[in-house]
Jmol script that loads the backbone (N, CA, C; Angstrom):
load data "model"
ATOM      1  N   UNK A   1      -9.808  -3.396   4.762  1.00  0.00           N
ATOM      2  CA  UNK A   1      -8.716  -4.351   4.703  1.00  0.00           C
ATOM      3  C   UNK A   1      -7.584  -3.791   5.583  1.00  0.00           C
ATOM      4  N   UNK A   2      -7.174  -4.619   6.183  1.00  0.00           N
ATOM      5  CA  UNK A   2      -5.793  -3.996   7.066  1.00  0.00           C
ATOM      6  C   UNK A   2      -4.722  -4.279   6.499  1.00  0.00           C
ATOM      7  N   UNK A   3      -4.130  -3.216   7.469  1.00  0.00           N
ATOM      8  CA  UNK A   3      -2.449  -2.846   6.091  1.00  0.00           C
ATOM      9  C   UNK A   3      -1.788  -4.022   5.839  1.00  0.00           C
ATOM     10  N   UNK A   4      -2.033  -5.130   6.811  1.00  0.00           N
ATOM     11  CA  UNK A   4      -0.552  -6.280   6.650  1.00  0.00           C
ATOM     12  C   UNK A   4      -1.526  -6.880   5.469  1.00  0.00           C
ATOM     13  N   UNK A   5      -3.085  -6.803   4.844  1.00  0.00           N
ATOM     14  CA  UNK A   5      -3.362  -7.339   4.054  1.00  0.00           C
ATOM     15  C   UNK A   5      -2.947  -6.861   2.856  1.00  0.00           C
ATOM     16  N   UNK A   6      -3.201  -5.248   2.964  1.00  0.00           N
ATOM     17  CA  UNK A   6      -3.158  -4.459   2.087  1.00  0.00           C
ATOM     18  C   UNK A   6      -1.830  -5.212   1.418  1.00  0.00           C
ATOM     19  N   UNK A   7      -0.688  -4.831   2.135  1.00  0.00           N
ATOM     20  CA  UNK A   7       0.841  -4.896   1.676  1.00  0.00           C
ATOM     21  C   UNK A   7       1.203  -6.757   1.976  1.00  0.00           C
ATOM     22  N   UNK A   8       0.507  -7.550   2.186  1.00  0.00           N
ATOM     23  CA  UNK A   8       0.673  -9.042   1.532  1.00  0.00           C
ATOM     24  C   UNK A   8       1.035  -9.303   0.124  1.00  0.00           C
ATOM     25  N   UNK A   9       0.372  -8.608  -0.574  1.00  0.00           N
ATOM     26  CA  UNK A   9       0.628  -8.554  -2.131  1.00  0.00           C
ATOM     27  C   UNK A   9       1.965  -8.399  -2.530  1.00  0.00           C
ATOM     28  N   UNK A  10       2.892  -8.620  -2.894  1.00  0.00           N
ATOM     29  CA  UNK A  10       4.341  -8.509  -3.318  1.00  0.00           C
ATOM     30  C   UNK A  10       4.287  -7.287  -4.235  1.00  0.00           C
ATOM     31  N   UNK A  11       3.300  -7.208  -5.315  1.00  0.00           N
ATOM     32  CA  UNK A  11       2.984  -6.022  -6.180  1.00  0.00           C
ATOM     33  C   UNK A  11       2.395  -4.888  -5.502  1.00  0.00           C
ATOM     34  N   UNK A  12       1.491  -4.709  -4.475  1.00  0.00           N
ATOM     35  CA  UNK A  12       0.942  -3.673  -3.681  1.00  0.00           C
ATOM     36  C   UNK A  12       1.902  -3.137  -2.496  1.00  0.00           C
ATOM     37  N   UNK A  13       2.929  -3.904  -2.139  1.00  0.00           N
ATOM     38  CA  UNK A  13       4.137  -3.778  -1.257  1.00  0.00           C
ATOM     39  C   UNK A  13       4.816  -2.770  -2.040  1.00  0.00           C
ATOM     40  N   UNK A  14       5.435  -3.033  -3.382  1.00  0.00           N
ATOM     41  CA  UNK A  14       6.258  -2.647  -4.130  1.00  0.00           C
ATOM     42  C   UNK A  14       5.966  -1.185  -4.333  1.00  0.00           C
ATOM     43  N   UNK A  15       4.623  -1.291  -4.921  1.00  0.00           N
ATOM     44  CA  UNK A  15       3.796   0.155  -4.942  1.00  0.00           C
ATOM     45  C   UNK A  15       3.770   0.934  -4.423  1.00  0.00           C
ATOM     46  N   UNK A  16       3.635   0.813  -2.862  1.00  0.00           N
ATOM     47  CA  UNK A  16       3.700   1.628  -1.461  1.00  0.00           C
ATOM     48  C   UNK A  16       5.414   2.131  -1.348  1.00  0.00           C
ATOM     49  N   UNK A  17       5.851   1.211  -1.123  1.00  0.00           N
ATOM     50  CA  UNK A  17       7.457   1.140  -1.674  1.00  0.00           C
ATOM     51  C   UNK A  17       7.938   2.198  -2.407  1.00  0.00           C
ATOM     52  N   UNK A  18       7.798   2.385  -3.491  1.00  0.00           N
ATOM     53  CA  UNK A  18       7.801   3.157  -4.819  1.00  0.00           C
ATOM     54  C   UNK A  18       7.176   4.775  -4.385  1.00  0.00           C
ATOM     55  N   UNK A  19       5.899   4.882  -3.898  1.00  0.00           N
ATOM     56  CA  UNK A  19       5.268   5.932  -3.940  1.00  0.00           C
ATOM     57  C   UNK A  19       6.272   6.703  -2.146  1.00  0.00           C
ATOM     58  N   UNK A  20       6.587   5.761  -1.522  1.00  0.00           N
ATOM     59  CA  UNK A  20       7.356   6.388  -0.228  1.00  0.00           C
ATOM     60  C   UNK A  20       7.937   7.594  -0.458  1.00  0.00           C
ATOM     61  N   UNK A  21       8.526   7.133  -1.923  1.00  0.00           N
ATOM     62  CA  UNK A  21      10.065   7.995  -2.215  1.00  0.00           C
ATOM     63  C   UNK A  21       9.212   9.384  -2.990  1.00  0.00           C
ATOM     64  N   UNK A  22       7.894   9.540  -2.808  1.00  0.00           N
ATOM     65  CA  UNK A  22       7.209  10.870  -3.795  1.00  0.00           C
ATOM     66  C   UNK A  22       6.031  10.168  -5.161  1.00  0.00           C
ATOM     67  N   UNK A  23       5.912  11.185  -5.496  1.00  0.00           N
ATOM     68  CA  UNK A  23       4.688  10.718  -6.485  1.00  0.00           C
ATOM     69  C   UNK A  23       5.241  10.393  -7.586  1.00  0.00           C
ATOM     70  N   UNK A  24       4.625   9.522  -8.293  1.00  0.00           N
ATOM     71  CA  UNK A  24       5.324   8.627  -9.644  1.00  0.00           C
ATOM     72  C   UNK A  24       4.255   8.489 -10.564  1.00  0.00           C
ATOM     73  N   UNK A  25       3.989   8.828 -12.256  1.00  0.00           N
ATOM     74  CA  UNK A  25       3.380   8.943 -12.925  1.00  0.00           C
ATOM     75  C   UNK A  25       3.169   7.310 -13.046  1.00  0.00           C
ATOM     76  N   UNK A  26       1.608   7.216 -13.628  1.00  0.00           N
ATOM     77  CA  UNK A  26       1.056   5.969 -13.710  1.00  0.00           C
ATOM     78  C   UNK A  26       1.798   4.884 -14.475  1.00  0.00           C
ATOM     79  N   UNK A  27       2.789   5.594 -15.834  1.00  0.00           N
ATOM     80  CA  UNK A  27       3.201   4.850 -16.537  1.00  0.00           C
ATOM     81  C   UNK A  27       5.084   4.290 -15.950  1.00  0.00           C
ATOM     82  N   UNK A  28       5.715   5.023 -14.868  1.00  0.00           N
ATOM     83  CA  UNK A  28       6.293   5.046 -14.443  1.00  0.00           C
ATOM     84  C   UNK A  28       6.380   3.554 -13.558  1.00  0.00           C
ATOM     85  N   UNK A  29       5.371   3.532 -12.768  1.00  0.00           N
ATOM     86  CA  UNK A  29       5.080   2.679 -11.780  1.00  0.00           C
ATOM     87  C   UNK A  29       4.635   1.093 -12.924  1.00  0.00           C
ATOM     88  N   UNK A  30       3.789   1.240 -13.642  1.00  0.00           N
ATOM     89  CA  UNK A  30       3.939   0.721 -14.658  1.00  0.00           C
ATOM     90  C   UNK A  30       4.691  -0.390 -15.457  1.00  0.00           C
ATOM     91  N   UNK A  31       5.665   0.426 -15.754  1.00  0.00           N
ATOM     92  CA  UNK A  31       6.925  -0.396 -16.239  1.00  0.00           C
ATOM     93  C   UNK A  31       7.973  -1.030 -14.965  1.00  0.00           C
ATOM     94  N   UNK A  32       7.882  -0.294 -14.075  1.00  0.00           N
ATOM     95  CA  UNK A  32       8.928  -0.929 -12.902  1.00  0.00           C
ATOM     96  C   UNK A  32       8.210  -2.157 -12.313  1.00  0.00           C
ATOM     97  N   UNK A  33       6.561  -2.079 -12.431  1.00  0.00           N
ATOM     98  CA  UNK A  33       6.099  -3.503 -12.039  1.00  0.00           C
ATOM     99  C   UNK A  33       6.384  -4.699 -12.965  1.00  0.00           C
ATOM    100  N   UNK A  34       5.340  -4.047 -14.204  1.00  0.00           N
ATOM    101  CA  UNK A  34       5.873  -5.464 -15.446  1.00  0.00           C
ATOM    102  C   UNK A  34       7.078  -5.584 -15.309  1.00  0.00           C
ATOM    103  N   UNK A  35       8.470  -4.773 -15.414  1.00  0.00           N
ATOM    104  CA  UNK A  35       9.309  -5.532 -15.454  1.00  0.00           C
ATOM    105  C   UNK A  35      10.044  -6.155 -14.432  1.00  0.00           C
ATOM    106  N   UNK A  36       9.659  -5.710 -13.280  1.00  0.00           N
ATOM    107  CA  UNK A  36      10.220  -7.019 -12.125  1.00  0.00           C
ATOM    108  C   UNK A  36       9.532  -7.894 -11.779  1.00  0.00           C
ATOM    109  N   UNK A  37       8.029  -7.673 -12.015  1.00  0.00           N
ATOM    110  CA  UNK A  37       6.612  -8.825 -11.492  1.00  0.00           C
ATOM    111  C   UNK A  37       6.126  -9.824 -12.767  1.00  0.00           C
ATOM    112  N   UNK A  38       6.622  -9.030 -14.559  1.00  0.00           N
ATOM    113  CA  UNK A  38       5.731  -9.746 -15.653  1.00  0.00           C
ATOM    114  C   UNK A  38       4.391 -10.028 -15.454  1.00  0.00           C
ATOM    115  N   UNK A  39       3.773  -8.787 -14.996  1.00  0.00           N
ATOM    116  CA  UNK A  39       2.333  -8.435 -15.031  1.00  0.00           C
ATOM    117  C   UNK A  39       2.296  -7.697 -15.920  1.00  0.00           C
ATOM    118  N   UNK A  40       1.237  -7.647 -16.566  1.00  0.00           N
ATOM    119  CA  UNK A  40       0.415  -6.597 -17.236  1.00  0.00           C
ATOM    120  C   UNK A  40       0.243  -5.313 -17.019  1.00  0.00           C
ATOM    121  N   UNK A  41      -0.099  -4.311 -17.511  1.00  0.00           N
ATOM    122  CA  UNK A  41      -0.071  -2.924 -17.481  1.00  0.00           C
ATOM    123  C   UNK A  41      -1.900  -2.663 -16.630  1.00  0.00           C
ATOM    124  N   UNK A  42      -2.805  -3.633 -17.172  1.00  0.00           N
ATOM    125  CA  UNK A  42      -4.050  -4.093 -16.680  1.00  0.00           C
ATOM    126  C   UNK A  42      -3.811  -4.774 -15.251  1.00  0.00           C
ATOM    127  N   UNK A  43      -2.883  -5.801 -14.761  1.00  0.00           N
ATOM    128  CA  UNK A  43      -2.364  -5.975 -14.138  1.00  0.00           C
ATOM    129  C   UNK A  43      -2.030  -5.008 -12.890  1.00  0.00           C
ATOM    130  N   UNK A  44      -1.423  -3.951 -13.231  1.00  0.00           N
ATOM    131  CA  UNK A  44      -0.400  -3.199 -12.293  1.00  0.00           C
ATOM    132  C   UNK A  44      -2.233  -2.187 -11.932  1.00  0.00           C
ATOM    133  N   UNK A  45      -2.644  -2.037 -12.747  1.00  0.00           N
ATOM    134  CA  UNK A  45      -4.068  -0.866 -12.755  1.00  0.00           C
ATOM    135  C   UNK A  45      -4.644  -1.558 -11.721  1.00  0.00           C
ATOM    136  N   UNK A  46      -5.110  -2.768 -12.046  1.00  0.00           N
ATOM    137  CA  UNK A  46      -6.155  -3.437 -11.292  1.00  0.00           C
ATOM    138  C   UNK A  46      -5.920  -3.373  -8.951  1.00  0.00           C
ATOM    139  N   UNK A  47      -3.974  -3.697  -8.941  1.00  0.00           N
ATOM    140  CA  UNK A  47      -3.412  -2.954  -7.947  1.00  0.00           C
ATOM    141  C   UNK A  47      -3.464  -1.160  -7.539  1.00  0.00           C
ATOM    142  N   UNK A  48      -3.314  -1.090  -8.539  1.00  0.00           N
ATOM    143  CA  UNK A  48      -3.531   0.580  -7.685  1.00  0.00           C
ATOM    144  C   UNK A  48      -5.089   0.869  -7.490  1.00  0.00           C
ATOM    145  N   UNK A  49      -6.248  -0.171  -8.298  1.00  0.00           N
ATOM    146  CA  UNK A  49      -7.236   0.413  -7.781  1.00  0.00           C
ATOM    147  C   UNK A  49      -7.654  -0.050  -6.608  1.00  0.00           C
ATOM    148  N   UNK A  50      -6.804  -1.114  -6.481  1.00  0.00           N
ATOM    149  CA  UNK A  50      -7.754  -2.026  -4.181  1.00  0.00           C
ATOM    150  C   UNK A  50      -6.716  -0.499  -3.732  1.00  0.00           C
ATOM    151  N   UNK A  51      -5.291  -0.128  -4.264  1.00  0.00           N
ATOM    152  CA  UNK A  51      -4.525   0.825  -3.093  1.00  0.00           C
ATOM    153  C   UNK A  51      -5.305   2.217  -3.131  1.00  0.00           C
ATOM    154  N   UNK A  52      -5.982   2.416  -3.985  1.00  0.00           N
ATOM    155  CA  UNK A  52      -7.026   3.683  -3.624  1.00  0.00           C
ATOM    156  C   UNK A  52      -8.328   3.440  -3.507  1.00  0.00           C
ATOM    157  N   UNK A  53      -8.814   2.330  -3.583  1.00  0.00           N
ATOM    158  CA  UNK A  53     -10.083   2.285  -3.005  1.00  0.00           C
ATOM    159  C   UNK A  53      -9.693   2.205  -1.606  1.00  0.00           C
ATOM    160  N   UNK A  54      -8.509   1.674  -0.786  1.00  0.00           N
ATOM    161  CA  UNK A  54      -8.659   1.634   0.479  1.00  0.00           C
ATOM    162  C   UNK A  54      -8.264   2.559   0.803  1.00  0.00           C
ATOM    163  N   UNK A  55      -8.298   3.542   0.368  1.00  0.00           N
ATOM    164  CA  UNK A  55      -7.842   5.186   0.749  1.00  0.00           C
ATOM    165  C   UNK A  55      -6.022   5.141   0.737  1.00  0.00           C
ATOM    166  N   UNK A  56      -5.339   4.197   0.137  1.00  0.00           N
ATOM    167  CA  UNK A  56      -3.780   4.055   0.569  1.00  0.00           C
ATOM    168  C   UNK A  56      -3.247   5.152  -0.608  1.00  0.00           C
ATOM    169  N   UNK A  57      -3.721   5.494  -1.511  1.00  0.00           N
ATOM    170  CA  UNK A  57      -3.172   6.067  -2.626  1.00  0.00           C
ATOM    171  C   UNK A  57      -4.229   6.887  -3.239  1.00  0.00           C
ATOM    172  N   UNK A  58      -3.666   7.846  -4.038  1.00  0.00           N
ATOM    173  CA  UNK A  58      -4.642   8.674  -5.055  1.00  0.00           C
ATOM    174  C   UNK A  58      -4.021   9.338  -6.174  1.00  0.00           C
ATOM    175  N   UNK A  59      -4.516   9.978  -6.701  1.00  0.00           N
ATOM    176  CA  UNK A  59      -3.802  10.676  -7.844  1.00  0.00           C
ATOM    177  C   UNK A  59      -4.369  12.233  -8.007  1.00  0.00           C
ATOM    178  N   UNK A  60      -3.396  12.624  -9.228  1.00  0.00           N
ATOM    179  CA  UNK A  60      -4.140  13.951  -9.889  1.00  0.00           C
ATOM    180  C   UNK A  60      -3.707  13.900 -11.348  1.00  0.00           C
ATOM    181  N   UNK A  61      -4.164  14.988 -12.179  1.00  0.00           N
ATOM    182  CA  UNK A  61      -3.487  14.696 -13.117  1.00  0.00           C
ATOM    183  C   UNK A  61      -5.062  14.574 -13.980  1.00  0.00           C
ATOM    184  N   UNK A  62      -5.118  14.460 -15.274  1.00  0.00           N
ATOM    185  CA  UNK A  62      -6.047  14.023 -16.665  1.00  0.00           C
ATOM    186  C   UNK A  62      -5.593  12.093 -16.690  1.00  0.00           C
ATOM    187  N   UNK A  63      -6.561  11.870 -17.757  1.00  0.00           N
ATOM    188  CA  UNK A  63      -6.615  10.455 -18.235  1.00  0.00           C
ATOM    189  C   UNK A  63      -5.233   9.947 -18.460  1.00  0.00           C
ATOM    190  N   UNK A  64      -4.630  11.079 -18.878  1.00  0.00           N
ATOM    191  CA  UNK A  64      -3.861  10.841 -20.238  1.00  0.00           C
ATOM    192  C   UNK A  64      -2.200  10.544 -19.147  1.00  0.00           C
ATOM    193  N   UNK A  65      -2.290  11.442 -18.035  1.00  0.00           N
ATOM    194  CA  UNK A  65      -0.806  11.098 -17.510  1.00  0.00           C
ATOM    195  C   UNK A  65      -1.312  11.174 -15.316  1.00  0.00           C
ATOM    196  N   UNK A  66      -1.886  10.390 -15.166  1.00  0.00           N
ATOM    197  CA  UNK A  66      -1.860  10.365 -13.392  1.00  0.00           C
ATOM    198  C   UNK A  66      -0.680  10.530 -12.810  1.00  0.00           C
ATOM    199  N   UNK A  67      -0.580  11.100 -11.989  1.00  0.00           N
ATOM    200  CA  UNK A  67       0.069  11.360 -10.722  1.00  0.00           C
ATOM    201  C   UNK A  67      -0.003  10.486  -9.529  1.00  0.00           C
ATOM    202  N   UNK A  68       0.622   9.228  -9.412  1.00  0.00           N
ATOM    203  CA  UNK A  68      -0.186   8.487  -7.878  1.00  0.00           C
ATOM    204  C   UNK A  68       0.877   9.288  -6.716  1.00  0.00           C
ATOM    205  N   UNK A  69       0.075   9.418  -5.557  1.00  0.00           N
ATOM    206  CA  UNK A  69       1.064   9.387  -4.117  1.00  0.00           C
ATOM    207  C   UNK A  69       0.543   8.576  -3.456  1.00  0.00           C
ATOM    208  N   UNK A  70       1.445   8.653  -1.852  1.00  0.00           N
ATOM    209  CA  UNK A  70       0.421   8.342  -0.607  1.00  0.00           C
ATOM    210  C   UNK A  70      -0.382   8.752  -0.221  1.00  0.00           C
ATOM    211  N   UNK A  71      -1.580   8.707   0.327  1.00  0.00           N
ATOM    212  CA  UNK A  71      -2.443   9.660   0.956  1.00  0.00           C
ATOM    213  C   UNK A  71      -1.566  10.070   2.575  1.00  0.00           C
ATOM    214  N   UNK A  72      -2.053  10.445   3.400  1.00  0.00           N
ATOM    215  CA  UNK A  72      -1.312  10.864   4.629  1.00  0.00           C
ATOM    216  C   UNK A  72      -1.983   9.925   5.604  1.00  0.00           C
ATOM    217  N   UNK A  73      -3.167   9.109   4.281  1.00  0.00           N
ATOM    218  CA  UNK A  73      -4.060   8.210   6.177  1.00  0.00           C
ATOM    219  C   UNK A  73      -2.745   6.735   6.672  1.00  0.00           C
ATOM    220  N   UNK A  74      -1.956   6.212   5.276  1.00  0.00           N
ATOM    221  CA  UNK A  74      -1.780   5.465   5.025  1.00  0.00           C
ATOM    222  C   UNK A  74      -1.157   4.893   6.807  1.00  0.00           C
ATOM    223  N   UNK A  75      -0.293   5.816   7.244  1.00  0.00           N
ATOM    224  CA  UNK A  75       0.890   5.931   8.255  1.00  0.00           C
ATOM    225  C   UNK A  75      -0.377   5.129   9.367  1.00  0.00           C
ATOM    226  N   UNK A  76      -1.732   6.018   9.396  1.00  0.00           N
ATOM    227  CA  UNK A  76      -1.949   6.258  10.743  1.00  0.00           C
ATOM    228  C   UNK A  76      -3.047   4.676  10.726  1.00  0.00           C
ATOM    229  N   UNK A  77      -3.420   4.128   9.431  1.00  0.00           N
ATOM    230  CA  UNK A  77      -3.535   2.671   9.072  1.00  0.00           C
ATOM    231  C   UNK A  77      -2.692   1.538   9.497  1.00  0.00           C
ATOM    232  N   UNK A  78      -1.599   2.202   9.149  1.00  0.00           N
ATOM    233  CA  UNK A  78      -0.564   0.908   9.452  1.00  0.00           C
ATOM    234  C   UNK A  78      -0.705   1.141  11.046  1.00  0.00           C
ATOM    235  N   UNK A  79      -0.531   2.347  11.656  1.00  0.00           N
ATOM    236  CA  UNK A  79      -0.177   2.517  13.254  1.00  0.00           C
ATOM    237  C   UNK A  79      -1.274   1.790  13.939  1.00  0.00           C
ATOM    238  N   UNK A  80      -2.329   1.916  13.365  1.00  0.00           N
ATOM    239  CA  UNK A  80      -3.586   1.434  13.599  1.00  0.00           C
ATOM    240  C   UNK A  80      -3.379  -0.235  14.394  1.00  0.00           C
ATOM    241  N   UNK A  81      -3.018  -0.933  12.990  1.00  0.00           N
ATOM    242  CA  UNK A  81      -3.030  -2.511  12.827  1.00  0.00           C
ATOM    243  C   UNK A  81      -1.782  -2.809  13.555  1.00  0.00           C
ATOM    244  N   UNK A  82      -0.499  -1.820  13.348  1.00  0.00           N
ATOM    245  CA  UNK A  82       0.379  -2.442  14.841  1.00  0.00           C
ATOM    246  C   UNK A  82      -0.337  -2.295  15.939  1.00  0.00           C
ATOM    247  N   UNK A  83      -0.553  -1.253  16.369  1.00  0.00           N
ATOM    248  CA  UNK A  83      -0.969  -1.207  17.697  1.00  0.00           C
ATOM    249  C   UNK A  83      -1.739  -2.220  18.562  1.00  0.00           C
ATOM    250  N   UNK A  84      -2.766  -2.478  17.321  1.00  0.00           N
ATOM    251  CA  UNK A  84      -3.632  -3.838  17.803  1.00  0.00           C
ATOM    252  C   UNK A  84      -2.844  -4.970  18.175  1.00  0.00           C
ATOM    253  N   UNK A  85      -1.927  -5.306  17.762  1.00  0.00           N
ATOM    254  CA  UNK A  85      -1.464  -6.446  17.624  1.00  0.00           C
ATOM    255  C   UNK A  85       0.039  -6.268  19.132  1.00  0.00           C
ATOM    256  N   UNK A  86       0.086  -5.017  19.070  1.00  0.00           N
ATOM    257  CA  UNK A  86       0.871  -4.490  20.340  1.00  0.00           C
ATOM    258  C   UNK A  86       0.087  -4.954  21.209  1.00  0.00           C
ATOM    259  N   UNK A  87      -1.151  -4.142  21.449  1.00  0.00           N
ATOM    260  CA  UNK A  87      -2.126  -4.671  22.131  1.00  0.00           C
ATOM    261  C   UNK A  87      -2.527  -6.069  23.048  1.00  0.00           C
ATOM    262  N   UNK A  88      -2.709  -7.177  21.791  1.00  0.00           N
ATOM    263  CA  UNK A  88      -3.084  -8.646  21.802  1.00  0.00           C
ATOM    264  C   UNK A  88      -1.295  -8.938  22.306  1.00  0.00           C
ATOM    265  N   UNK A  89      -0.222  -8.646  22.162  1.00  0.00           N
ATOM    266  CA  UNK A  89       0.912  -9.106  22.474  1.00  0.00           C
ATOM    267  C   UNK A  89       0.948  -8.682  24.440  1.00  0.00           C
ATOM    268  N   UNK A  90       0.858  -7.368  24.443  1.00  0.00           N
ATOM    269  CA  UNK A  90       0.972  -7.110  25.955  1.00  0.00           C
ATOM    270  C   UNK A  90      -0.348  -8.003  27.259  1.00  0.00           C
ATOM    271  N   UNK A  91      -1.311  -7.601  26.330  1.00  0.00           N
ATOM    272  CA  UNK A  91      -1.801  -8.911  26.956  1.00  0.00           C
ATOM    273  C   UNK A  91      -1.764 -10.104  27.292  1.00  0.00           C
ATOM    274  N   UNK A  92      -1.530 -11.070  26.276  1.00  0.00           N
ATOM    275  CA  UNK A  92      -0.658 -11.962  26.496  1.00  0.00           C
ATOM    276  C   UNK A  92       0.091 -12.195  27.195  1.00  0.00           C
ATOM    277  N   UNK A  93       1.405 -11.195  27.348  1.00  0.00           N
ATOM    278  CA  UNK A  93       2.325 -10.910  28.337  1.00  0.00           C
ATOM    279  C   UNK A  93       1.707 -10.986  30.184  1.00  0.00           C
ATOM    280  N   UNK A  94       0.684 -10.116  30.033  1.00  0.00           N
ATOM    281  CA  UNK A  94      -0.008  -9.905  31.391  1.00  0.00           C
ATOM    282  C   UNK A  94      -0.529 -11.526  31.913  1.00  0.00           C
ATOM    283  N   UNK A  95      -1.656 -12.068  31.093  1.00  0.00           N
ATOM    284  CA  UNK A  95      -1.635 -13.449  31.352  1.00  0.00           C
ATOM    285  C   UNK A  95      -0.570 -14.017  31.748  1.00  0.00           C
ATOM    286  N   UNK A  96       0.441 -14.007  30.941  1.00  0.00           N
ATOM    287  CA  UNK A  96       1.639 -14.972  31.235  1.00  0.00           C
ATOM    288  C   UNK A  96       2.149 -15.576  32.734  1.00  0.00           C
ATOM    289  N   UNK A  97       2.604 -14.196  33.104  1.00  0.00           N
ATOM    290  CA  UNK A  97       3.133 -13.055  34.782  1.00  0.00           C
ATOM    291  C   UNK A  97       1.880 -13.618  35.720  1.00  0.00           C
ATOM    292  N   UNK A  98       0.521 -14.273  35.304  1.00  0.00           N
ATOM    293  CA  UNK A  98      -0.120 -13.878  36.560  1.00  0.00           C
ATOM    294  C   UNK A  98       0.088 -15.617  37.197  1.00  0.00           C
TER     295      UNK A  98
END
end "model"
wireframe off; spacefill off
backbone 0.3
color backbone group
């Protein structure tokens, strides 16, 4: 999934958002979603698992208290999907000019 999909989500935006500023315990992230989104706690889980299945996030930690961060790929994902689109833009450009 590419990042502008990834971060389409208003709740998976927020997340990324949140984790920028350092790592934030599961229940942390948690409550700052339900209470600005009124999702579920199942809800907010079901988001962090597409943000670490796509490698955007991970944790450490036991059952009982996770740790989420960023991973370090996240940056070079997003650089990824601009670039492309840098890409398809300069081209464009070149067509334009000829």
């Amino acid at each position: 999934m590419n990042a502008f999909k990834v971060l389409s989500h208003p709740i998976r935006f927020r997340i990324v958002e949140i984790l920028a500023s350092g790592e934030h315990r599961s229940g942390t992230l948690s409550d700052a979603i339900t209470g600005n989104y009124g999702v579920s706690r199942a809800g907010v889980s079901k988001h962090l698992a597409i943000l670490r299945n796509e490698g955007w996030i991970d944790y450490h930690g036991d059952a009982s208290s996770r740790w989420y961060f960023l991973t370090s790929e996240v940056w070079s994902k997003i650089d990824v999907d601009v670039s492309w689109l840098k890409y398809l833009w300069e081209r464009r450009s070149n067509y334009i000019g000829e």
